[in-house]
C-alpha positions as CSV (number, residue, x, y, z in Angstrom):
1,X,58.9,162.7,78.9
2,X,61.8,160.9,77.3
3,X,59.5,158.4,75.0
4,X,58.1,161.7,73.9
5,X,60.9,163.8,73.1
6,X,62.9,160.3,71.2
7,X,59.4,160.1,69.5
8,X,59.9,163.8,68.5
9,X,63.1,162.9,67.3
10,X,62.5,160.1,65.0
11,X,59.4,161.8,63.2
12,X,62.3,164.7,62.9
13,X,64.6,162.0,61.4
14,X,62.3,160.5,59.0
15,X,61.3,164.2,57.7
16,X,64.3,164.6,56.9
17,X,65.1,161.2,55.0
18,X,61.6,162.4,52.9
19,X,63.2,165.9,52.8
20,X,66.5,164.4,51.3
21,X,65.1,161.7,49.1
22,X,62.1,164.2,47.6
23,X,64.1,167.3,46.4
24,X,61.4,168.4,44.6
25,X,58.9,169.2,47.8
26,X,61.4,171.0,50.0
27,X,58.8,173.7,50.7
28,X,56.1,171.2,51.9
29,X,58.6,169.8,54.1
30,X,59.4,173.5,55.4
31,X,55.5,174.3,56.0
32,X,55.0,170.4,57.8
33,X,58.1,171.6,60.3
34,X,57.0,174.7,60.5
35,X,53.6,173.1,61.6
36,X,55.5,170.9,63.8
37,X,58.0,173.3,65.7
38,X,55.0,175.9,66.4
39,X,53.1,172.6,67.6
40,X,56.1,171.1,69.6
41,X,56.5,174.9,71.2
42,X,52.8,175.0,72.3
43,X,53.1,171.5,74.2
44,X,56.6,173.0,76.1
């Protein structure tokens, strides 16, 4: 469970580097967590 939720964490963490380092796509980066919240609520 904790490999999972540290994996969760790092793809958070390097979504936000892209995020920060492409200001230009903020609203692809919005739908992708979208995508990946809804997804990470399912598995819970």
């Amino acid at each position: 469970m904790m490999s999972k939720f540290r994996r969760n964490m790092a793809f958070l963490f390097i979504c936000n580097k892209i995020r920060f380092s492409l200001p230009w796509v903020p609203f692809m980066t919005d739908i992708v967590m979208n995508g990946i919240g809804r997804a990470m609520l399912i598995e819970v």
